[in-house]
C-alpha positions, 0 to 999 in steps of 0.5 A, spaced: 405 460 553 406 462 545 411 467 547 416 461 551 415 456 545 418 462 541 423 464 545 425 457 546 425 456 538 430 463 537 435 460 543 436 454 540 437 456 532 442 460 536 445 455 539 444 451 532 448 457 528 455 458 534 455 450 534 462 449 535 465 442 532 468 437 536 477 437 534 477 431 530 481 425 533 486 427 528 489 434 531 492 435 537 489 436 543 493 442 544 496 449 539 501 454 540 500 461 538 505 465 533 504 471 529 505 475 535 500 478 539 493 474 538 486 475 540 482 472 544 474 473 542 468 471 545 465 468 539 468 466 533 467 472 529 472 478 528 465 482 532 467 478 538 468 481 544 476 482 545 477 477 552 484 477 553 490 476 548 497 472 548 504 472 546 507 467 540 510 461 544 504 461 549 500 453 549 493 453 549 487 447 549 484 445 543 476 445 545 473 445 538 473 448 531 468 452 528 470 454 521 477 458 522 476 459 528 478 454 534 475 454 541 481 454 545 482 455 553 488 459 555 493 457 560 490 462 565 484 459 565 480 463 560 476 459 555 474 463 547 476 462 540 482 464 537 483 464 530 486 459 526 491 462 522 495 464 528 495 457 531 500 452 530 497 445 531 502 439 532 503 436 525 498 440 522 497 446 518 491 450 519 492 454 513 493 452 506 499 456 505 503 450 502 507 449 508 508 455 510 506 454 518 512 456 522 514 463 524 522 465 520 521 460 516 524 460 509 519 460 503 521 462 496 517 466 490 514 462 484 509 463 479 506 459 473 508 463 469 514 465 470 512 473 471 514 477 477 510 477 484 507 483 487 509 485 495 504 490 497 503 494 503 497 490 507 494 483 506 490 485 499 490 487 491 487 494 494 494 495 498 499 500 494 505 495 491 511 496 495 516 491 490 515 485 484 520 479 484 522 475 481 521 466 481 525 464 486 527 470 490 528 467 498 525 471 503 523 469 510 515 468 513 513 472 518 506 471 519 503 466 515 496 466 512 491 462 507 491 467 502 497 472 504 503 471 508 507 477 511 514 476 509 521 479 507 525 479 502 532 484 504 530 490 508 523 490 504 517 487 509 510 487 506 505 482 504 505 477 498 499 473 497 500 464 499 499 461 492 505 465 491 511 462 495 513 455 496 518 452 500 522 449 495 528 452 494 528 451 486 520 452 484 519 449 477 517 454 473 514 454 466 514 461 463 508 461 459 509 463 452 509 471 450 509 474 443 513 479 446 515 479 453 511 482 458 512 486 465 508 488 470 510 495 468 508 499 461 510 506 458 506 512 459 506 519 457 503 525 460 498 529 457 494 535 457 488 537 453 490 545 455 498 543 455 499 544 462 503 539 467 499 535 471 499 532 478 501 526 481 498 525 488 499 520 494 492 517 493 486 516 487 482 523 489 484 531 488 484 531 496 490 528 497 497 532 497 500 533 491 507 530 490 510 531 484 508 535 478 510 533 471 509 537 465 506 534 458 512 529 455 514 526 461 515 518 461 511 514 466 510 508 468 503 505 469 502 500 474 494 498 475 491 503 470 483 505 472 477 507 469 478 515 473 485 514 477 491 509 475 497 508 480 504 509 477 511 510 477 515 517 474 522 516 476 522 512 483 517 515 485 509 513 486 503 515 486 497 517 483 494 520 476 487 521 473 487 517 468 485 521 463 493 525 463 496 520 461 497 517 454 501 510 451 502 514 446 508 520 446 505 527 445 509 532 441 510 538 446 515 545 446 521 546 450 520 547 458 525 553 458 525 556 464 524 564 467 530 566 470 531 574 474 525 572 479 525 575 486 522 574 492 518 579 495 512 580 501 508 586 502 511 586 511 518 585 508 517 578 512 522 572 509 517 567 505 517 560 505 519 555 500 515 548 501 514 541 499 509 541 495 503 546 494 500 548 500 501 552 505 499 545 510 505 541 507 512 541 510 517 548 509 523 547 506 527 553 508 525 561 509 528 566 504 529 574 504 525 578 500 530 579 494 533 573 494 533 571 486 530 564 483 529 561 478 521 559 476 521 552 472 513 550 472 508 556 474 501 556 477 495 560 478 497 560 485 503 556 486 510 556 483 515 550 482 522 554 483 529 553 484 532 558 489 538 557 492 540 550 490 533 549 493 527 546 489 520 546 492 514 551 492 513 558 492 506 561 492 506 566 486 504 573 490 510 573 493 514 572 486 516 578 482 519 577 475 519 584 473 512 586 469 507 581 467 508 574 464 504 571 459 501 563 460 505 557 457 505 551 458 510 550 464 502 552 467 501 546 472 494 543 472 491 544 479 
């Protein structure tokens, strides 16, 4: 008897916690998906089970709401919860977007502080940035949400967060007063205790492909700084480096001349390659005859950064003969 009296009092503060609310009689009877392709779960959580999933356009009943989540029944017949980001309720929002309900619709960039807004790659600070625009830059909403909006802005799509766009074609923005104008960027140099050059890399680890190296001297642009990594910008390029090789301050260094009169060679008189990056699993540039000359501009323990041909790329360092033994300078990459 002890053991029903606790499985009745388990089941009912179950039934407690998943309680869905009844629609207020504010809201619509019905709801019309948009985003595209919206699931629909057995339990108002991201841990439901996966039932079925709808096209935008399709109308489903209102039977509910719990949270974010709205008990729904499809057209099919199928009952479960759809969330309600991704629903379009007749009259009502169901997120705080500003207004930013409908699919394709226009919406404009505004700040409070008159600064440029970041368009990133995914719905988080966490995602790399993809572009910065300025108050007032028209773009399109493709998916609203109540903290980010994936939108449009050109041939740009990425994702931008809501309190960040509005509806009104001319946002009144108050630039908040600055002793010197401030951008989302700031000049910074590269920087080496032992003076060799530094790599720049697709993600903050060592473990993540080499995409650029640059030498001691060469100006960046730091865009989110961190206490090991920091992700910035040399050129067009983007990317990350440890943050102990960089410096705001420009660092004196000697000339980078490079060493012509090089030449291919290999032991089985087979072509080498010249890659992408340093490493022998990053893509091949082109293949080349031993005796081929080049011209080494950055030295590596293993790998070289030359110029062969009118191609730059990577050689490793065995299969280069430079005619007798060259001495370690600050062209040495850092690995």
């Amino acid at each position: 008897m002890t053991n029903k009296k606790h499985l009745i009092i388990v089941i009912a503060l179950v039934l407690a916690v998943t309680a869905v609310l009844p629609i207020s009689g504010a809201l619509a009877d019905t709801a019309t998906v948009k985003g595209g392709w919206l699931v629909l779960r057995a339990a108002p959580s991201f841990n439901g089970a996966i039932l079925a999933s709808y096209p935008s356009g399709t109308v489903v009943t209102l039977n509910g709401q719990n949270g974010s989540w709205y008990a729904v029944t499809a057209p099919d017949g199928m009952s479960g919860y759809m969330l309600g980001d991704y629903l379009q309720i007749a009259g009502v929002s169901t997120g705080s977007s500003g207004g930013l309900t409908l699919i394709d619709s226009t919406a404009y960039v505004t700040s409070k502080n008159g600064l440029n807004v970041r368009l990133r790659s995914g719905p988080g600070k966490g995602y790399s940035i993809i572009g910065s625009y300025t108050p007032g830059t028209k773009c399109t909403v493709l998916s609203p949400g109540n903290n980010w909006c994936r939108i449009q802005i050109g041939s740009m799509t990425g994702y931008m967060m809501t309190e960040f766009l509005t509806s009104s074609a001319s946002p009144v923005v108050t630039p908040v007063p600055q002793p010197q104008p401030v951008t989302d960027e700031y000049q910074v140099y590269v920087t080496s205790g032992n003076g060799k050059g530094v790599n720049l890399r697709s993600g903050p680890a060592k473990s993540y492909t080499a995409i650029g190296f640059y030498s001691v001297g060469t100006p960046a642009y730091m865009i989110t700084k961190g206490s090991t990594w920091s992700y910035i910008r040399v050129g067009s390029r983007y990317g990350y480096m440890m943050t102990q090789f960089l410096t705001e301050s420009q660092p004196s260094v000697n000339p980078v001349v490079p060493v012509s009169g090089a030449y291919v060679v290999s032991a089985n008189g087979r072509n080498v390659n010249l890659r992408s990056s340093p490493s022998t699993g990053s893509g091949v540039i082109r293949s080349f005859k031993v005796g081929t000359r080049l011209t080494v501009i950055t030295r590596g323990n293993e790998w070289c950064f030359v110029l062969i041909d009118g191609y730059y790329g990577y050689m490793m360092r065995q299969f280069i003969y430079e005619g007798g033994y060259y001495p370690a300078t600050g062209t040495d990459l850092y690995f």
